[in-house]
C-alpha positions as CSV (number, residue, x, y, z in Angstrom):
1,X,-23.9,-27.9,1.6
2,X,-23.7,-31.7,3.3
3,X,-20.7,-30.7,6.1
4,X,-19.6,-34.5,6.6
5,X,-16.9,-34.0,9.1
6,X,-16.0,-30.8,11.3
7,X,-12.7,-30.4,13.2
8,X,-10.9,-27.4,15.0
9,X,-7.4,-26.3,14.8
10,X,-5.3,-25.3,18.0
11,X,-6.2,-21.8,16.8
12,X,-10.2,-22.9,17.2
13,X,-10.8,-22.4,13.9
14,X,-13.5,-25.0,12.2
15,X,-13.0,-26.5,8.7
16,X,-15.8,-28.4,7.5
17,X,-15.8,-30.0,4.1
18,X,-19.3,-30.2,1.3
19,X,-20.3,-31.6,-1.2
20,X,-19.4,-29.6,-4.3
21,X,-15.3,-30.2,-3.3
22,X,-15.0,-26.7,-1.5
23,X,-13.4,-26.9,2.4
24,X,-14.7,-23.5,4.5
25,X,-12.6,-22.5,7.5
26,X,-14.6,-20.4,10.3
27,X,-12.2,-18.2,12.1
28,X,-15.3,-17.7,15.2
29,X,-17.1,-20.3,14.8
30,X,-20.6,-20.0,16.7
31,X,-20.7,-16.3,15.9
32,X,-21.8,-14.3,13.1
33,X,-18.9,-14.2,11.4
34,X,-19.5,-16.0,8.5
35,X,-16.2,-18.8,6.8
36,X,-13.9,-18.5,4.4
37,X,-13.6,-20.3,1.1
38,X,-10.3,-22.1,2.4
39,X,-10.0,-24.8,-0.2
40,X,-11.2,-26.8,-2.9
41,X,-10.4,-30.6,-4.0
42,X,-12.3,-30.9,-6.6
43,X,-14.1,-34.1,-5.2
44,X,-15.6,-34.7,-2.2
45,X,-14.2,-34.0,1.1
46,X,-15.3,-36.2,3.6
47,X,-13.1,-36.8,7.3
48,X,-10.9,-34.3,8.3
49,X,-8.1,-34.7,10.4
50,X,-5.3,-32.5,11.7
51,X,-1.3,-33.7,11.3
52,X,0.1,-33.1,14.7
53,X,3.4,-32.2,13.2
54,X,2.2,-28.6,11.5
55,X,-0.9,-28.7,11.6
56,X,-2.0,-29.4,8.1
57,X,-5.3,-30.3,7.6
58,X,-5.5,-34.2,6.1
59,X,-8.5,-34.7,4.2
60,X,-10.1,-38.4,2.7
61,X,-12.0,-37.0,-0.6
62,X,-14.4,-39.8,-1.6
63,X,-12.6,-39.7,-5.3
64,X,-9.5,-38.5,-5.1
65,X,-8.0,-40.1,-2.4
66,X,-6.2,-39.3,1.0
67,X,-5.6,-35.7,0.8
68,X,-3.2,-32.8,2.5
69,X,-4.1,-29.1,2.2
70,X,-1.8,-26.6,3.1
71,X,-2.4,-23.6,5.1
72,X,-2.1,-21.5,1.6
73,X,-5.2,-23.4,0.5
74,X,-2.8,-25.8,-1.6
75,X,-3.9,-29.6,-2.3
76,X,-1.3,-32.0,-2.7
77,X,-2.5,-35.9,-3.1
78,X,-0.7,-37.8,-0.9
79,X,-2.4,-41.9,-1.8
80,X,-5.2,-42.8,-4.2
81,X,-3.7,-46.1,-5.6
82,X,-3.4,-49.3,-3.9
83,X,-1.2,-51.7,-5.9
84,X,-2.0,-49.9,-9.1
85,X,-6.0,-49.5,-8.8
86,X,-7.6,-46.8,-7.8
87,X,-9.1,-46.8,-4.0
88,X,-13.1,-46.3,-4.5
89,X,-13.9,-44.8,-1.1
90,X,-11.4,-43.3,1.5
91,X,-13.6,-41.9,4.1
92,X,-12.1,-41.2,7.4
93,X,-8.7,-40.7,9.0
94,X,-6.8,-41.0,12.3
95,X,-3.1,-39.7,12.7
96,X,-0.5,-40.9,15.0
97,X,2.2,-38.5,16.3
98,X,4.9,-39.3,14.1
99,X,2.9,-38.9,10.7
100,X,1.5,-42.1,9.9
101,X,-2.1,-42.1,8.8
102,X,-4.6,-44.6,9.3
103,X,-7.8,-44.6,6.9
104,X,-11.1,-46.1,5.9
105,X,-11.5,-47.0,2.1
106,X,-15.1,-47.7,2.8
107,X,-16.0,-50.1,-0.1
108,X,-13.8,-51.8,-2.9
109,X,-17.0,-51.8,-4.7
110,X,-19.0,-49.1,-4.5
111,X,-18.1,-45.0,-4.4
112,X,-20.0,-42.5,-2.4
113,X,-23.2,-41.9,-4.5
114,X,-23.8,-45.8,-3.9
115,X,-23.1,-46.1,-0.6
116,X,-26.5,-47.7,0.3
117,X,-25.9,-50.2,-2.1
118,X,-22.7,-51.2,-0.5
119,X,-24.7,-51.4,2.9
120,X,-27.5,-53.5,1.3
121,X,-25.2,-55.8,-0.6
122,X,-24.1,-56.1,3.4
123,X,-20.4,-57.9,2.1
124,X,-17.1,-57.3,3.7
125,X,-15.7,-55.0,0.7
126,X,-14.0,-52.3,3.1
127,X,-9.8,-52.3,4.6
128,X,-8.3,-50.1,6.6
129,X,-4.7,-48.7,5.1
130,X,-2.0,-46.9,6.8
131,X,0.0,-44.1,4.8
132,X,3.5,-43.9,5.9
133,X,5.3,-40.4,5.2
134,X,8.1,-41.7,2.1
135,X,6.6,-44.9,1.6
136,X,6.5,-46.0,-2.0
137,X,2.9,-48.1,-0.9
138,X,0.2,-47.9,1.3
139,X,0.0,-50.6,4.3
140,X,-3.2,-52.7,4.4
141,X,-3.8,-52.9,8.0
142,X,-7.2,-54.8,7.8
143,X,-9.3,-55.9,5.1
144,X,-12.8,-57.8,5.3
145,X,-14.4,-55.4,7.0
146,X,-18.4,-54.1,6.5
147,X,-18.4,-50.4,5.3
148,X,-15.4,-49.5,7.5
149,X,-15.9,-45.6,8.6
150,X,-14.7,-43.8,11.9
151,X,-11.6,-44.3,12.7
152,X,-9.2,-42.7,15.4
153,X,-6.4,-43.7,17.5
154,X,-6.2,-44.7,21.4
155,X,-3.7,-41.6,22.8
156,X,-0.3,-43.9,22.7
157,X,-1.2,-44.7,19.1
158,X,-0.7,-48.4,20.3
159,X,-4.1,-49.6,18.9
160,X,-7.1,-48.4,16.3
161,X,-10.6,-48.1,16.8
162,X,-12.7,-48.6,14.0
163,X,-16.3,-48.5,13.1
164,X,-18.6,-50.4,10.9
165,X,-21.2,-49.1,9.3
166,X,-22.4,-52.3,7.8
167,X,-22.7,-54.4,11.4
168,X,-22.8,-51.8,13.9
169,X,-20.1,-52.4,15.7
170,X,-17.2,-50.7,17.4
171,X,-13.6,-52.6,17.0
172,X,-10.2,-52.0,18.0
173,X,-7.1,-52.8,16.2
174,X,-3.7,-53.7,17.3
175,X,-0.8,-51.8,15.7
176,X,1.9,-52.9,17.7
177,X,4.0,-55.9,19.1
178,X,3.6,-59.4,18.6
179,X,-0.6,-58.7,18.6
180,X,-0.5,-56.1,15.3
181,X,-3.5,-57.2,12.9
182,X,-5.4,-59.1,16.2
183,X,-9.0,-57.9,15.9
184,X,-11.7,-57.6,19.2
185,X,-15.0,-56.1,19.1
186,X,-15.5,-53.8,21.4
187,X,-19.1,-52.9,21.1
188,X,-21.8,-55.0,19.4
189,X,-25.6,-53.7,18.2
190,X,-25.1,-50.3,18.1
191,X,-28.4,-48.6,18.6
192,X,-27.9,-46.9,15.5
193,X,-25.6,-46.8,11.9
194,X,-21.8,-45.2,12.8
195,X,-20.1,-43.1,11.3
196,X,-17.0,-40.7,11.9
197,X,-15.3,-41.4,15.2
198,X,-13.1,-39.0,16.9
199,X,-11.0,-38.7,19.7
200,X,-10.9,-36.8,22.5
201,X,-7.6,-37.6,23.5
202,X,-8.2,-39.5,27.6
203,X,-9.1,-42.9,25.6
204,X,-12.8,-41.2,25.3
205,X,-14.4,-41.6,21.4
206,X,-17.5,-40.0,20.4
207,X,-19.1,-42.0,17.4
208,X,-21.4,-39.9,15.0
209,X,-25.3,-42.0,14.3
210,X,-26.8,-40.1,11.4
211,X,-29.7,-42.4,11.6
212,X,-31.5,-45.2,14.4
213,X,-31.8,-48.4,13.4
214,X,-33.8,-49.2,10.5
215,X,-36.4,-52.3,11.1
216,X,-36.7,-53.2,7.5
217,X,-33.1,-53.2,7.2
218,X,-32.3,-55.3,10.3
219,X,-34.8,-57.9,8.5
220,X,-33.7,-58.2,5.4
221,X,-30.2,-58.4,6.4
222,X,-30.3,-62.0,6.5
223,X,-32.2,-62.2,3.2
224,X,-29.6,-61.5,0.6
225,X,-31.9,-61.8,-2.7
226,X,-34.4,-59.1,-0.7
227,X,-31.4,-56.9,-0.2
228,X,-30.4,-57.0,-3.6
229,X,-33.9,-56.0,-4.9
230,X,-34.3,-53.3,-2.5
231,X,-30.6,-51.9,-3.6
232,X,-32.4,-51.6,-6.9
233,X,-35.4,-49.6,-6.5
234,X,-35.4,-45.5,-6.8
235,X,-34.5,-44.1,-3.5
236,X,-37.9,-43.0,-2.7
237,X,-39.1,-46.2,-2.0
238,X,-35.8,-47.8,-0.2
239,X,-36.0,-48.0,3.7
240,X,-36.0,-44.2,5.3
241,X,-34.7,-43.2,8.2
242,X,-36.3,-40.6,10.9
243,X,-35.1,-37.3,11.5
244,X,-33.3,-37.6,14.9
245,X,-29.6,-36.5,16.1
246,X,-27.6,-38.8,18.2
247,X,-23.8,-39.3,19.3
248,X,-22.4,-41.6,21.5
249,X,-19.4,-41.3,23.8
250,X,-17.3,-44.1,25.0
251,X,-14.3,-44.9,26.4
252,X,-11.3,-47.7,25.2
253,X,-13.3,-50.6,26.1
254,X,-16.4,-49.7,24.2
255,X,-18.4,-48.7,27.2
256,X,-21.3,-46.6,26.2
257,X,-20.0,-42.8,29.0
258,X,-23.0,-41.4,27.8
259,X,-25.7,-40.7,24.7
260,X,-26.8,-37.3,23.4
261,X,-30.1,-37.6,21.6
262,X,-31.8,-35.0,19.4
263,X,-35.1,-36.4,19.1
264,X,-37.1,-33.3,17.0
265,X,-34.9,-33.8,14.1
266,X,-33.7,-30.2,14.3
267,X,-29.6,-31.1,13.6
268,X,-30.3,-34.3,11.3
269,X,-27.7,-37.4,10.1
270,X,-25.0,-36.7,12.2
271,X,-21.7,-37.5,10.3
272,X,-19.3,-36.0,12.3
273,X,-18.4,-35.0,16.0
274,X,-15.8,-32.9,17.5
275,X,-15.3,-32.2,21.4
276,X,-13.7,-28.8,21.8
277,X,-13.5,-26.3,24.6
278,X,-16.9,-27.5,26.4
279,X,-19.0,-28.0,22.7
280,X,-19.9,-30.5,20.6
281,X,-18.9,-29.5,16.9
282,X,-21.7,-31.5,14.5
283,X,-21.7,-32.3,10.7
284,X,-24.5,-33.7,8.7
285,X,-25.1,-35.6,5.5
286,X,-28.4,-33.9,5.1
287,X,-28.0,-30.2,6.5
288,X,-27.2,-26.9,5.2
289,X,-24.4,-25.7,8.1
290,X,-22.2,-27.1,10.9
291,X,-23.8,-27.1,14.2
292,X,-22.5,-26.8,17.7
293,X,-24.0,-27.7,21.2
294,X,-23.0,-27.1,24.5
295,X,-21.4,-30.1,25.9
296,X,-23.4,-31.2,29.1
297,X,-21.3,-32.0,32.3
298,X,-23.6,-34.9,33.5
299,X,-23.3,-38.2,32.3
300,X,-27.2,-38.4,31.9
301,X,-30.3,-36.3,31.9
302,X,-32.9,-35.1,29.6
303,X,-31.9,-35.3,26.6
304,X,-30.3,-31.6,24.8
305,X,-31.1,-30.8,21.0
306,X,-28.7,-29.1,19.0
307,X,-27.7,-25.8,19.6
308,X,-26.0,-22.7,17.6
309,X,-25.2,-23.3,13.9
310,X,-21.9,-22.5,12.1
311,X,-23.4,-21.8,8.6
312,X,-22.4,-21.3,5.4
């Protein structure tokens, strides 16, 4: 199933997105009330995102570009062309309150399937791009970036806060004023490869980890012929992570509120985090259902494995 990215409606319903192109909506989620087949696009969904204006769900599918689906189920390409060729890996959206949304096209090089060989080639191939309702073009916001993921909006849409897979960091964006395009990092050294980033909405972000750090891949990050050779051999022998969950949440400045670890491996590769209603809403590259966990109401503690599943 591989649920990348979760997110809940105003209704509570979860949509999660797999890898075969199908989009489930669960109506209870954490119950045993299993989802509906909601859509399909035919490619592979990957962040999900909500318009504030109807509530449509916006979906970045890995090959066919920034995506809307409908409440009927109907898909309706909205970008998948920047300047006449084709974007090779829109992965995860943010959108403001007036319609615009902002988006990750990941790697200029490589598409999903390859996406380790993007992170081994460890080159800036990734933008950011902002779809304007009735735009004839897409806006490049940012470009140069490594493996650009998360991304998701501070709550007066002002600024955006992106992620890099490919150098661990946290960023933020300005969108507005005589300071649009300036650039700070907000959080350096990650203790683990990001991925989606969602808001909760008080300038709060949690940032998906689906794996630690890899120590092989920290060392051979300044050894670009090693890298290359790696990026080559069959997958079994390239650099593996552990099973372990982990999320971060932080607030607008990058400071680490708190860190929810999963240390058994039960809920694996966490892609995707949602914060809804006093749970954690969880999507994995590796596993066969959405998951859920109670959202603890300390900042620290012993450290909580995942809890209920939403499966499939």
């Amino acid at each position: 199933m591989k649920p990348e990215d979760v997110v809940l409606d105003e209704q509570g319903r979860l949509y999660s997105g797999v890898e075969d192109g199908r989009i489930y909506r669960w109506s209870h989620p954490g119950t045993d009330v299993g989802p509906e087949l909601f859509a399909d696009t035919h490619g592979r969904p990957l962040g999900l995102e909500l318009d504030p204006r109807d509530g449509s769900l916006l979906v970045c599918d890995g090959y066919r570009g920034l995506l809307r689906v409908t409440d009927a189920g109907d898909v309706v390409v909205l970008a998948d062309s920047y300047r006449g060729r084709r974007l090779r890996f829109p992965n995860n959206a943010a959108v403001a309150a007036g319609g615009t949304v902002y988006f990750s096209d990941s790697s200029t090089r490589f598409r999903i399937e390859h996406y380790k060989h993007d992170l081994l080639e460890h080159r800036p191939n990734g933008r950011i791009f902002a779809y304007r309702p009735g735009a004839d073009e897409l806006t490049l916001i940012a470009d140069g970036l490594y493996f650009p993921n998360g991304v998701a909006l501070t709550p007066d849409d002002s600024a955006l806060l992106v992620v890099e897979t490919g150098t661990y960091t946290l960023s933020r964006i300005e969108l507005t004023g005589t300071s649009a395009g300036r650039r700070q990092t907000l959080a350096a050294n990650l203790p683990g490869l990001p991925d989606n980033l969602s808001a909760v909405g008080d300038d709060t972000y949690w940032i998906a980890l689906p794996s630690l750090r890899i120590p092989a891949l920290d060392r051979m990050m300044p050894l670009p012929l090693v890298r290359s050779l790696t990026a080559r051999l069959p997958a079994r022998l390239q650099p593996v992570p552990p099973r372990y969950g982990l999320v971060l949440q932080v607030d607008g400045t990058g400071r680490v509120l708190r860190s929810l670890h999963g240390p058994t491996g039960r809920y694996a590769e966490i892609t995707g985090v949602r914060e809804h209603d006093g749970w954690l809403y969880l999507g994995s590259l590796l596993e066969s259902a959405a998951a859920r966990v109670r959202l603890p109401q300390h900042a620290c503690g012993p450290k909580p494995g995942v809890g209920e599943r939403s499966r499939d």
